[in-house]
Every structure is written in structure tokens, then in C-alpha cells.
C-alpha positions in Angstrom: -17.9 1.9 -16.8 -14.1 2.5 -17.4 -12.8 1.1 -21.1 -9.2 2.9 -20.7 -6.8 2.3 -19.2 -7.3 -1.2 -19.7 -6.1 -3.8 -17.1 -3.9 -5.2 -19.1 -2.2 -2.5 -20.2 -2.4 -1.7 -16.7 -0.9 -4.6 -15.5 2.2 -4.3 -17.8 2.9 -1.3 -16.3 2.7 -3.0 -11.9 2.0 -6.4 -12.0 0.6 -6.9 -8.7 -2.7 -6.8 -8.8 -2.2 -5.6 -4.7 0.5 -3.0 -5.2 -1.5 -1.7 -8.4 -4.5 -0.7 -6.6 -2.7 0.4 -3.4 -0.7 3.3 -5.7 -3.9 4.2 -7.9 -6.2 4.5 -4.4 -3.4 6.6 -2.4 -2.6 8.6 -6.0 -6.2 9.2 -6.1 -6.7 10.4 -2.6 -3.8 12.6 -2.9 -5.3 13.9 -6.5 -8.6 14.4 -4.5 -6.9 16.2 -1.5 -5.1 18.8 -3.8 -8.3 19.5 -6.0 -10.0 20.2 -2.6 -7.3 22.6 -1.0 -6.9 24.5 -4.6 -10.5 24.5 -4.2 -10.4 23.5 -8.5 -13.0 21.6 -9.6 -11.8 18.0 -11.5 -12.9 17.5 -14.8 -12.4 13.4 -14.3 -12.6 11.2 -11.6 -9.6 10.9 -9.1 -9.5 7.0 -9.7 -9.1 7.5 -13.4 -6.4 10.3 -13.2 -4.7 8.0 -10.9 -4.7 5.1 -13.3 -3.5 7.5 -16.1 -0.3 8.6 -14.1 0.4 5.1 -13.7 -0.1 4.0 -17.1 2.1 7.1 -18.1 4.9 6.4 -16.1 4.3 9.6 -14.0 4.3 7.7 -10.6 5.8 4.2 -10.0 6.1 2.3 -6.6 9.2 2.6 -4.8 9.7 -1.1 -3.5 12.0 -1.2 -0.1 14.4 -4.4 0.1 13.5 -7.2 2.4 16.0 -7.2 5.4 17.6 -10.4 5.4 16.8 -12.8 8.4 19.6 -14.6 10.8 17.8 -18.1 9.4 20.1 -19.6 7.7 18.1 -23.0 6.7 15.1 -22.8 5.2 13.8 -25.6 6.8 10.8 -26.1 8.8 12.8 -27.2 11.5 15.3 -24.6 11.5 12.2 -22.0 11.0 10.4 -23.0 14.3 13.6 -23.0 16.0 14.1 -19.9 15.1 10.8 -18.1 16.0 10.8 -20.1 19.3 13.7 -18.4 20.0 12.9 -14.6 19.2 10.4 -13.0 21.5 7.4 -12.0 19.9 6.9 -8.0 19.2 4.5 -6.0 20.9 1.7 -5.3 18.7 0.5 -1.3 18.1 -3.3 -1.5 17.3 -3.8 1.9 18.2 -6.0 1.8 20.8 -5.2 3.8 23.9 -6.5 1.6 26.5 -5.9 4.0 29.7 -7.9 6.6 27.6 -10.8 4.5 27.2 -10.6 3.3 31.0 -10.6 6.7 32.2 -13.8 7.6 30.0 -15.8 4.7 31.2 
């Protein structure tokens, strides 16, 4: 069980719950991935030397703006029109479906 950091003091740091395990999991896997290439043994956890750089300023997220949308009403009506009008994207799920095809 894991007393420090604590998250509160955690929390004051990122105070998304979301975002703050999103930076200590990827800081840990890239903590993890380094130990493994140097082929150096850790003498803590990943996790925990993830939450340390976070409580010690030593990483921070980098937050990207929002780009602005051509909706100028916030109303539901105006929303709806809006997304009636746009064609919906194609989605990437990152399957290659002519791959599998060709296996079957």
C-alpha cells in the first residue's frame, strides 16, 4: 500500500483525476521502458516514480487548445442544425478488413 504521494497532494499538483492517471501510467511505462533497455534494475516501482515526478514538478501535462467551432449559438437548435449539416467522419478503428478477408 502506497502512503506518499498522497492524493491530495497529488491532486493539487493535476486536478483531473483522468489526466492525472493518464501522465503517471504513460510516465510509468516510459520509466519502465528505459530501465529495460539500460538493462538497470529499479529500486521502486514505475507507478511510484511516476507519481513522484509529478508531485515534483518534473513532468506536467501539456494541454492543446480546443479549436473553436463555426457554431455560433449554443442552442440545441442551432447545435443539431449544425451537425445535420456536417458529414460525419470516417472512423479509423484499426482493423484492416481486406487483410482479414484475404486470411479467411
Amino acid at each position: 500500500m502506497m502512503l506518499e504521494p498522497t492524493m491530495s497532494d497529488l491532486l493539487k499538483t493535476i486536478s483531473n483525476r483522468y489526466l492525472l492517471v493518464n501522465i503517471a501510467a504513460k510516465r510509468a511505462r516510459d520509466i519502465a521502458d528505459a530501465a529495460e533497455m539500460a538493462e538497470e534494475p529499479l529500486e521502486d516501482k514505475p507507478v511510484k516514480l511516476a507519481l513522484y515526478d509529478i508531485i515534483d514538478h518534473r513532468i506536467r501535462p501539456v494541454l492543446h487548445p480546443v479549436e473553436e467551432t463555426e457554431i455560433e449559438s449554443t442552442s440545441p437548435e442551432a447545435i443539431l442544425s449544425a451537425l445535420e449539416q456536417s458529414e460525419p467522419e470516417e472512423q479509423d478503428l484499426g482493423l484492416d478488413m481486406e487483410a482479414e478477408d484475404e486470411e479467411e
